[in-house]
C-alpha positions as CSV (number, residue, x, y, z in Angstrom):
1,X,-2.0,4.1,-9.4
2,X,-5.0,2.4,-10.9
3,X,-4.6,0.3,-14.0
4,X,-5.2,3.3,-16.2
5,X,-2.0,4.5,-15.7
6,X,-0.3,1.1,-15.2
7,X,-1.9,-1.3,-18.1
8,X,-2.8,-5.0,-16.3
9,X,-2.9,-6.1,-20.1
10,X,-2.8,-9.7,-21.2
11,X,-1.9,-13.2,-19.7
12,X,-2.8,-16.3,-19.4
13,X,-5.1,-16.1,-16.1
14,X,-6.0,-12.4,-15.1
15,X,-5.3,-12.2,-11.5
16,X,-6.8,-10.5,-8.5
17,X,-5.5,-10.0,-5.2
18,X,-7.6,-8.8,-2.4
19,X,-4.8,-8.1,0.4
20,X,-1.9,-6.2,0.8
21,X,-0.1,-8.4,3.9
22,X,2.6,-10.3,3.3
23,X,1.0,-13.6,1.9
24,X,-0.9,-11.3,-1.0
25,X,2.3,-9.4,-1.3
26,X,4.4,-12.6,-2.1
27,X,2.0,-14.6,-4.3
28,X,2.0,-11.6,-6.1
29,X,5.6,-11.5,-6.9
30,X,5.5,-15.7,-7.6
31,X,3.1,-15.0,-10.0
32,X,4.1,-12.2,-11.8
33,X,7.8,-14.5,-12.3
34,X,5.3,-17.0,-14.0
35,X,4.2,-14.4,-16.8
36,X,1.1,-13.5,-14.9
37,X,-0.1,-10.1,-14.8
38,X,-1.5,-9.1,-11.3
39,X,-3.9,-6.0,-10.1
40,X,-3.7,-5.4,-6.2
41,X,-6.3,-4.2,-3.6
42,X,-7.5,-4.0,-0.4
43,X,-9.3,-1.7,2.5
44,X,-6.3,0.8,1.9
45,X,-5.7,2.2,-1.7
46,X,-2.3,3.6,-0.6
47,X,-1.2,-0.4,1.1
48,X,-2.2,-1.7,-2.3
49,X,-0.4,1.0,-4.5
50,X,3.2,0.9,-2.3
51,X,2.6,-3.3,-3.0
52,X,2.3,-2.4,-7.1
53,X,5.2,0.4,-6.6
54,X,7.7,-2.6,-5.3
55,X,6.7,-5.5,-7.3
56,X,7.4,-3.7,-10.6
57,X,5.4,-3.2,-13.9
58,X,3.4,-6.5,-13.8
59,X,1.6,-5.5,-10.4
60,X,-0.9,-2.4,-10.7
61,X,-3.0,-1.1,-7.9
62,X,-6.8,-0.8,-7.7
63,X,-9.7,-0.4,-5.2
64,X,-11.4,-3.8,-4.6
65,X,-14.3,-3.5,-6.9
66,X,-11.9,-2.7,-9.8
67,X,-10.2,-5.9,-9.0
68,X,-12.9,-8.0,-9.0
69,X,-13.9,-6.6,-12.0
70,X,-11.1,-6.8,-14.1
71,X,-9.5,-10.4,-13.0
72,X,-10.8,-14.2,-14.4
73,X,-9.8,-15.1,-10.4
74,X,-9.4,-13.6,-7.0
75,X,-7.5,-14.4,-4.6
76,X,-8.8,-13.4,-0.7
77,X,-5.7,-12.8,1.0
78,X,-7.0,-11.1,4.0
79,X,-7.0,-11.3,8.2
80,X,-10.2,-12.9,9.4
81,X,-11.5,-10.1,11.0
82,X,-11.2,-8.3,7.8
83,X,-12.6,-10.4,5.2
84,X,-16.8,-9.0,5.7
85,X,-15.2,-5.3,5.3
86,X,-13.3,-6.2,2.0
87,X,-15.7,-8.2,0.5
88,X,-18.4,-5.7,0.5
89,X,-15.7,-3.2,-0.8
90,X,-15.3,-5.5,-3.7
91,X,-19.1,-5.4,-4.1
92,X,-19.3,-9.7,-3.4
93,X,-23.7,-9.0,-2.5
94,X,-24.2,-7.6,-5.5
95,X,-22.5,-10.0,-7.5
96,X,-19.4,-9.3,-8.5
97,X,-17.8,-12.2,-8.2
98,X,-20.3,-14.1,-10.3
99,X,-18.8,-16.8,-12.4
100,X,-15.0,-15.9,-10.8
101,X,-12.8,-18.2,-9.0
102,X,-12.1,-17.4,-6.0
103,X,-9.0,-18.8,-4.3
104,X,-9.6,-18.3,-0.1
105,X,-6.4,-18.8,1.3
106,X,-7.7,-17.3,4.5
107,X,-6.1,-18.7,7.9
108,X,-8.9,-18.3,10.4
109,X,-7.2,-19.8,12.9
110,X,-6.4,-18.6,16.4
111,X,-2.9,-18.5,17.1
112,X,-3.0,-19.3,20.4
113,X,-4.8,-22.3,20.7
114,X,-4.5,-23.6,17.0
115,X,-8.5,-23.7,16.9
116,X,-10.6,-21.9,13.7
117,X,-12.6,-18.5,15.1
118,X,-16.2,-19.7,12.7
119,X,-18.0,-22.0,14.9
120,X,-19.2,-23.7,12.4
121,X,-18.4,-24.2,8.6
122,X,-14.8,-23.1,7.4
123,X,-13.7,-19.8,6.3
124,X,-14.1,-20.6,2.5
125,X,-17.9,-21.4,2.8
126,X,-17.9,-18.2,4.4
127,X,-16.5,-16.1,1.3
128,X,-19.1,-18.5,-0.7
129,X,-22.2,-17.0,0.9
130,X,-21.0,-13.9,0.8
131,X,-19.6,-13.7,-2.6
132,X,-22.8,-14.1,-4.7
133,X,-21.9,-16.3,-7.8
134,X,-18.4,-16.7,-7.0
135,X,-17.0,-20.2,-7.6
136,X,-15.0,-20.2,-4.0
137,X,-11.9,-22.9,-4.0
138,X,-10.2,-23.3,-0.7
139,X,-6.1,-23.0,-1.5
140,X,-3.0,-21.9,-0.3
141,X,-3.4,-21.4,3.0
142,X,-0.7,-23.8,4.7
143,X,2.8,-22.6,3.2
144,X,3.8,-19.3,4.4
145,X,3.7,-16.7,1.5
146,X,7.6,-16.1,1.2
147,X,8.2,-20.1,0.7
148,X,6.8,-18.9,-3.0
149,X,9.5,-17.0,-3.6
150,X,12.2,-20.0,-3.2
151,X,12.3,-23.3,-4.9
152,X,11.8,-26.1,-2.6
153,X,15.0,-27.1,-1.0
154,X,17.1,-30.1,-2.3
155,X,15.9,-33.3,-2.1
156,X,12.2,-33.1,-1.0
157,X,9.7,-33.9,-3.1
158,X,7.7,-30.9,-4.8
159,X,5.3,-29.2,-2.7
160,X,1.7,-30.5,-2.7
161,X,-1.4,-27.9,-2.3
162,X,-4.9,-29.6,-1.2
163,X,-7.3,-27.8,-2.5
164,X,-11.3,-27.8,-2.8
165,X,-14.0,-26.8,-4.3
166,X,-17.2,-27.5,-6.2
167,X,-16.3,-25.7,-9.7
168,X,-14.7,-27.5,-11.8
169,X,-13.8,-25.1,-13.6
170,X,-12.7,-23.0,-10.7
171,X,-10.2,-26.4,-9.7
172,X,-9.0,-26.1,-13.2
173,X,-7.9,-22.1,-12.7
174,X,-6.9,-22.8,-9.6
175,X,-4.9,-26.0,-10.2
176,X,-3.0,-24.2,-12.8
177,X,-1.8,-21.2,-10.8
178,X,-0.9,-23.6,-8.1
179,X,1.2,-25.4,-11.0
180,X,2.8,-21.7,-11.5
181,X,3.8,-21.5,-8.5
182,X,5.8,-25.2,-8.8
183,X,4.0,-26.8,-6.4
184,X,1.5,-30.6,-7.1
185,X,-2.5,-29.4,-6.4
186,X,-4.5,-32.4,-5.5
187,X,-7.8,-32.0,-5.5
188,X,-9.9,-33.4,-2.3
189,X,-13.0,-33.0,-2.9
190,X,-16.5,-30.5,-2.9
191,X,-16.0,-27.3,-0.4
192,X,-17.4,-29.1,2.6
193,X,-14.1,-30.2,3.1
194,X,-12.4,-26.9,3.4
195,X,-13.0,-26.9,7.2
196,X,-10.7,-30.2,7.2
197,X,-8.3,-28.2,5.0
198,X,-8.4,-25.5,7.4
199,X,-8.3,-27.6,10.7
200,X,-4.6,-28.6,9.0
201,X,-3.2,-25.2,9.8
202,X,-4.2,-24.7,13.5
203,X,-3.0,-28.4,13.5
204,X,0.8,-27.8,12.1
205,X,0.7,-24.5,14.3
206,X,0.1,-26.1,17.6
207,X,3.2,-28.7,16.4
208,X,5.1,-26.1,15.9
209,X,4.9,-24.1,18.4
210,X,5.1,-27.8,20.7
211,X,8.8,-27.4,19.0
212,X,8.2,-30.1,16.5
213,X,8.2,-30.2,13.0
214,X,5.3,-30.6,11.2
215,X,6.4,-33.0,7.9
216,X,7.5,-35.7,11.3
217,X,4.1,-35.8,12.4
218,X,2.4,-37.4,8.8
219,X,2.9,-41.2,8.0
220,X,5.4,-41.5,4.9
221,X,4.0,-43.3,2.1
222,X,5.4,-45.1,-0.6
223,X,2.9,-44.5,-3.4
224,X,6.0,-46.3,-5.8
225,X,4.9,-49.5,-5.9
226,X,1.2,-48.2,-7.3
């Protein structure tokens, strides 16, 4: 179903998700429970259209072009090994994503070993070559997708999302879908840190899998007293 027959229409930030996994899936459905309308797609039309078909009138399916084209930002929600192939689906050499933000939550991180897959660079500077005029912000990438669905539980502080980039206006966007979402963005700086940012989730997935949980293993500070 493309948005033709199922109207993205008008809201405050016009969303675009390219993904159909679980993390797009669920930011989806966060979003769309803030007021936002959201238009789906990925490398399968069918993935993205069964994603729209489940989330309800505020989601609508499209091929990735068509949601590049019709959203203020994109978010990459893809595997690794799949972001080259849905990029240049969405057209990102030709300029497609020119002036966009575009919110890389990718994790490209092994799972085995907790170590990123590019050699050099991060994931998000990765997306910024590739996506020709694109404002790329690094985001996202450390909760897992269905924590959006639930408030945080009682008694912890809210939820705080680093996040980089070197658009300020592409912060801004950013910043306020973050705020959607419930969750504190702090900004860390220009995209060269996004391979910190990223380093953080192979990082909380080696403590975790050492049986250990993650929030034990950073220094508590008591910004209270200024």
């Amino acid at each position: 179903m493309g948005p033709s027959e199922k109207e993205i229409g008008e809201s405050k930030v016009r969303i675009g998700i390219l993904g159909t996994g679980t993390m797009a899936s669920a930011l989806a459905e966060a979003w769309t429970r803030a007021g936002h309308r959201v238009l789906v797609g990925g490398r399968s039309l069918d993935k993205a259209q069964a994603v729209a078909e489940r989330l309800g009138d505020l989601v609508a399916a499209a091929v990735p072009a068509e949601v590049v084209r019709a959203s203020d930002a994109v978010l990459v929600a893809v595997a690794w090994e799949g972001i080259d192939q849905v990029l240049a689906l969405a057209g990102a050499a030709e300029g497609s994503f020119a002036g966009k933000a575009v919110i890389d939550c990718t994790n490209a991180v092994d799972y085995a070993s907790g170590m990123l897959k590019p050699a050099v660079g991060s994931a998000a500077e990765h997306v910024a070559e590739r996506a020709v005029g694109g404002h790329v912000v690094k985001a996202l990438h450390l909760f897992a997708g269905t924590g959006w669905l639930s408030p945080a539980p009682a008694g912890q502080p809210e939820r705080t999302v680093a996040i980089c980039g070197d658009d300020a206006g592409a912060l801004d966007t950013t910043a306020e879908l973050i705020r959607d979402l419930g969750a504190v963005p702090a900004v860390i700086g220009g995209l060269e840190h996004a391979r910190q940012l990223e380093d953080v989730a192979g990082f909380v997935m080696r403590l975790v899998a050492a049986g250990c949980n993650p929030v034990t293993a950073v220094p508590f500070v008591d910004l209270s007293h200024g």
